[in-house]
Structures are given as C-alpha cells and as structure tokens.
C-alpha positions as CSV (number, residue, x, y, z in Angstrom):
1,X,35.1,23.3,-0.9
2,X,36.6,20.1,-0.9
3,X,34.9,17.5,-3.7
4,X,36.2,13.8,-4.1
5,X,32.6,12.7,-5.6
6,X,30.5,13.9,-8.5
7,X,27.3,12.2,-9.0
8,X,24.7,12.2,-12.3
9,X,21.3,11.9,-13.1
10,X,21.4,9.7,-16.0
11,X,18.8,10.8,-18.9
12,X,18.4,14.2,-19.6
13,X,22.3,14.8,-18.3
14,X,24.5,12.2,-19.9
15,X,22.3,11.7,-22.8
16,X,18.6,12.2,-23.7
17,X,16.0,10.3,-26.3
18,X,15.1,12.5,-28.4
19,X,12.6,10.9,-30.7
20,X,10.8,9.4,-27.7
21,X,8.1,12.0,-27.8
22,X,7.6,12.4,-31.4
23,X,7.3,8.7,-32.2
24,X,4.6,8.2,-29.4
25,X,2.7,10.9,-31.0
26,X,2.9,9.7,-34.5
27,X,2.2,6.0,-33.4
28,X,-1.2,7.3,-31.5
29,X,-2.1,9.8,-33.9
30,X,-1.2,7.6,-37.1
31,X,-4.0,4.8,-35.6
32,X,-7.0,7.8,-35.1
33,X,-6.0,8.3,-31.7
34,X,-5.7,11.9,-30.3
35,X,-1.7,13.2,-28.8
36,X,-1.4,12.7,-24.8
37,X,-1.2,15.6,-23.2
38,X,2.0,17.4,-22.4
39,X,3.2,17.2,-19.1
40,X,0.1,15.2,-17.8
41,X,0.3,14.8,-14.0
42,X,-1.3,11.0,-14.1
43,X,1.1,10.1,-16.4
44,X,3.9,11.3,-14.5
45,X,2.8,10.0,-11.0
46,X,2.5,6.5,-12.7
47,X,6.0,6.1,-14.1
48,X,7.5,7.6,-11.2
49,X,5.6,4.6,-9.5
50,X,7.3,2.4,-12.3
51,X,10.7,4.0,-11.6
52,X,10.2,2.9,-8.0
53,X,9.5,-0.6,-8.6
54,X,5.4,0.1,-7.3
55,X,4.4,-0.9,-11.1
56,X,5.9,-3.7,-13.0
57,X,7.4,-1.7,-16.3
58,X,5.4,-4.3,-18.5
59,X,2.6,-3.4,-16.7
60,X,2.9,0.4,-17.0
61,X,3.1,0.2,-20.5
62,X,-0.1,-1.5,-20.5
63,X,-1.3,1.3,-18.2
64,X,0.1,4.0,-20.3
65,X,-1.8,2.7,-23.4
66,X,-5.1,2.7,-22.0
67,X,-4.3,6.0,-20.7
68,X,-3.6,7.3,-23.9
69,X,-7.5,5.8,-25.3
70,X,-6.0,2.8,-26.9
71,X,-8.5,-0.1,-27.0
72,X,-7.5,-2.0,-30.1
73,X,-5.3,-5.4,-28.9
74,X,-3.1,-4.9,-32.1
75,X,-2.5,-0.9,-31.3
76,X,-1.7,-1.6,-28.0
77,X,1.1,-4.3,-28.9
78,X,2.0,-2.4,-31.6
79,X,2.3,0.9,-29.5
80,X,4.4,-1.0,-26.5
81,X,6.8,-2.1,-29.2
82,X,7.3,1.6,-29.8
83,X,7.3,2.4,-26.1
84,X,10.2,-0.5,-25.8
85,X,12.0,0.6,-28.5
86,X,12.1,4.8,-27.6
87,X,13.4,3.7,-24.1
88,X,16.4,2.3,-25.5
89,X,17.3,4.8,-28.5
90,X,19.4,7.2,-26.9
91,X,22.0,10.1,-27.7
92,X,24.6,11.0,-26.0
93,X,25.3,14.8,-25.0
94,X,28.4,16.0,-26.8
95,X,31.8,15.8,-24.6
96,X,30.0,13.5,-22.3
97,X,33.0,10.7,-22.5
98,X,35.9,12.9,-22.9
99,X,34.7,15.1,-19.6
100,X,33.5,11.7,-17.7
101,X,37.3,10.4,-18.7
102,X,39.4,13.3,-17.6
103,X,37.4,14.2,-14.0
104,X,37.9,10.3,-13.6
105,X,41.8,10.4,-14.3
106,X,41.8,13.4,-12.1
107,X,40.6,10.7,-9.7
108,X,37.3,12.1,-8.3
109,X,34.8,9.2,-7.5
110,X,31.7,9.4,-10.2
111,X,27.9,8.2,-9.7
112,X,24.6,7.7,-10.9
113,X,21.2,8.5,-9.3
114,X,19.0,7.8,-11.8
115,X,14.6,7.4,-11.7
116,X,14.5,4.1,-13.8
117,X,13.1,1.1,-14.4
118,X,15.9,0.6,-17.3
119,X,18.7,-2.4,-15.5
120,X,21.5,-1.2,-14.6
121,X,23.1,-3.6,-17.3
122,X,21.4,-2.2,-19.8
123,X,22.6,1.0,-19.0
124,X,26.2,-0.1,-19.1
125,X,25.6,-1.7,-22.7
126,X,24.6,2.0,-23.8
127,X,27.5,3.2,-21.6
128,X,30.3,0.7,-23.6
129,X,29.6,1.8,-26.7
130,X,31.4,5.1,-25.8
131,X,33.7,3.9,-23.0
132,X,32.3,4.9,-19.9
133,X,31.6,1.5,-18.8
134,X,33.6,0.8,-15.9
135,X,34.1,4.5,-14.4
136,X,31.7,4.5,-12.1
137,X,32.4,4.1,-8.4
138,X,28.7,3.9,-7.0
139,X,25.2,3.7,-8.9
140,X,21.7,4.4,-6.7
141,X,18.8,2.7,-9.1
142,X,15.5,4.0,-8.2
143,X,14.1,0.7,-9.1
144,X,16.5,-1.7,-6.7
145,X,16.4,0.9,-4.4
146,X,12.1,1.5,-4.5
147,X,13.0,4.6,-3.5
148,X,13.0,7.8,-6.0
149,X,14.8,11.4,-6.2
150,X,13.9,13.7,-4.5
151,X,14.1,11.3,-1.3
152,X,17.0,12.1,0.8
153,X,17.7,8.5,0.5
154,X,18.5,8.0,-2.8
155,X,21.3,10.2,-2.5
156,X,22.9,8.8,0.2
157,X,22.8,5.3,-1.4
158,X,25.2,6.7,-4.0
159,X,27.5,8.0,-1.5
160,X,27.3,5.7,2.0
161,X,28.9,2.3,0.2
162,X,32.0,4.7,-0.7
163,X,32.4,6.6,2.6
164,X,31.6,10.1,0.8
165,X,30.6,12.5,3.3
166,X,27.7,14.8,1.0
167,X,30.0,18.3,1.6
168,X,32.3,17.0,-0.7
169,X,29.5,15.8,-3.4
170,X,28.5,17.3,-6.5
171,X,25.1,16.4,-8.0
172,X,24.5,17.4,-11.5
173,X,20.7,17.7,-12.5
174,X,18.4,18.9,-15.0
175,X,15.0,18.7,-12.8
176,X,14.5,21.8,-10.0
177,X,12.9,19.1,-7.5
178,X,15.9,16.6,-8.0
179,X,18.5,19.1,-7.2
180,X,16.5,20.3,-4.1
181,X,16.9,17.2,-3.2
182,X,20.4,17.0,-3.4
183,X,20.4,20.5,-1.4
184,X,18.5,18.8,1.1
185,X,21.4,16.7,2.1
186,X,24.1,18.6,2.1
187,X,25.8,18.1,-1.5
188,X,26.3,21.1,-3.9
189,X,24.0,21.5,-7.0
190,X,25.2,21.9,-10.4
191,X,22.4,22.3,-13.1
192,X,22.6,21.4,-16.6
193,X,20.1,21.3,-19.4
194,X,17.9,22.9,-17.2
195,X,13.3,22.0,-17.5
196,X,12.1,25.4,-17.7
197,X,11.0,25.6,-14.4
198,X,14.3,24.3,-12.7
199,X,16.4,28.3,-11.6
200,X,18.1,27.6,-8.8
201,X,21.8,25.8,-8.1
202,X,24.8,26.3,-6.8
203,X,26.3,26.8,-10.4
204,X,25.1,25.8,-13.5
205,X,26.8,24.8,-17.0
206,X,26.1,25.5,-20.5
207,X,28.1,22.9,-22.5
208,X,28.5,19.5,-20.6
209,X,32.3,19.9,-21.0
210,X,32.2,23.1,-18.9
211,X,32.2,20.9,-15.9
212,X,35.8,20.9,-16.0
213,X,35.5,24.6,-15.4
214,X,34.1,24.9,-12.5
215,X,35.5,26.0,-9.6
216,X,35.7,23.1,-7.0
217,X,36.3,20.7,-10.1
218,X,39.1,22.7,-11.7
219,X,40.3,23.1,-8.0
220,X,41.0,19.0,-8.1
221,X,42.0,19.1,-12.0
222,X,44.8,21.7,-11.4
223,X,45.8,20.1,-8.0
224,X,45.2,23.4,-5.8
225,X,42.4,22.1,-4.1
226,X,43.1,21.5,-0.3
C-alpha cells in the first residue's frame, strides 16, 4: 500500500465540543422547556441540510428552536446565542498537532472533509491557535461543495485538485456511514473515536497519536514504503 494522502473529518477526529450538548439542555430545561431527544432523526436530516448549504445556518437555528418547543422571542434569541456560542467552543484531541506536524514533515499530503456550515476561515482561526494552520494541502467543505459525506463526491473534491489517486488515500472517521463512504471510492478507512454503531475499517486507532503506528503510515515515516 502506497499512501501520499491522509484525509480528516474535522469534529469528532481533530477535536470535539464537548459542552455542546449539555449547555443546550440546561438552556431549554433552565426556561421550562423539556431536553430534545437524543439522536432525533428530524433534527439530524435538518442540519445535514444546513451542512449542505439547503438551509441558511441562521435559519436552522431558528428551525432548531421551534423544534425543540421554544415559543418565547427572548428564549429563542437567547438559546441561538447559546447555539452560536457551543459551535465555536472546541477542544482539541490530545497529540492532535504533534501527529498532524510529523506525518506532514514526513511529507504526506493532509485534508479535510468535513459536514459543516462553520467557514473554512473560521476553522483555520481554531486551527492557529495550535499551529496547524497552513498544513493542509486540500479541504472539501460540505457547505461550498452542497454536497455531504457519504457522497462519493465529497471525497474526491479533497483528492482531484492534488492529483491523488484514492489507493493511495487514508480517510480517518468516527461515523460508520462516513467511512463507507470513503470505502466506496477506493481509499482505506482508518476509524477513530468510533459512534457506537460505527465497527468496521480497515484499521482503527485508540490514541490519535497512534496514527504514526500504523502500518502504511509508519511505512512513509521510516522510509520503506515503495
């Protein structure tokens, strides 16, 4: 296996929002209201319509409050202040920059394909502030491209503009659909901070560092690769 190209889901892989959750619930509950349901399939159709540029992201946070039973025009401002503010309070994994920095010495081409409706320059601001800025070679954005994973597509947005073939791509995921999608085109699967439904990939790491481990990585970090 020959790799040159390692591409990332963004949230959930490089870093995740933990709070995000947990301060919609408060905010809803806090005001009378009751806690949405987890893992509702409206909800989850509707932002992946948001991520694809169908739905304005102002606009889906409208959406989402009504959803969630808010009528009051002070709860809802209130509770798309909080919305705003959860999307933009991230965390990074641990060993996310010093992994991202030695793979891109090594000089393997890195990507994003990422379901957003967060800019791409926003991202970077959150990306600067630990120095993986200007590492990346290609970035597919679900809500440039109106297109979302699992298509085919999105994948090969990352990979076309720098002449990747997908044999020689890696796409690390978190999401079982996502990386089937991946499958679907050829590239290799590598699964990290699995949803407890996602089970199958071509390998899988514990620690976000362990990339470096892996076989057809380590093959271009040690220089034995062919």
């Amino acid at each position: 296996m020959n790799i040159s190209t390692i591409l990332f889901d963004a949230g959930d892989i490089l870093y995740n929002k933990p709070k995000r959750k947990s301060a919609v619930i408060d905010f809803l509950t806090s005001r009378g209201y009751d806690a949405p349901l987890e893992n509702d399939p409206i909800e989850k159709s509707k932002r992946l319509d948001a991520h694809a540029g169908k739905v304005e992201t102002a606009t889906f946070f409208k959406w989402l409050m009504a959803h969630y039973g808010v009528s009051n025009p002070q709860d809802i401002e209130d509770g798309i202040k909080v919305l705003r503010e959860q999307q933009s309070a991230i965390q990074f994994f641990p060993g996310v920059p010093e992994t991202l920095l030695e793979l891109k010495r090594c000089g393997l081409n890195l990507g994003i394909v990422t379901n957003t409706f967060n800019p791409q320059e926003e991202k970077m601001r959150w990306f600067k502030t630990i120095g993986i800025d200007d590492i990346w070679d290609t970035y597919a954005d679900s809500f440039v491209l109106q297109i979302t994973k699992p298509d085919p597509r999105i994948y090969m947005a990352a990979i076309d503009p720098i002449n990747v073939r997908p044999e020689n791509s890696l796409f690390v995921g978190h999401a079982q659909i996502e990386l089937d999608g991946a499958k679907s085109v050829g590239m290799s699967t590598v699964m990290f901070n699995p949803d407890p439904d996602c089970k199958i990939s071509d390998f899988k790491v514990k620690e976000f560092s362990d990339l470096l481990k892996l076989p057809p990585i380590y093959e271009v970090l040690s220089g034995t690769g062919t």
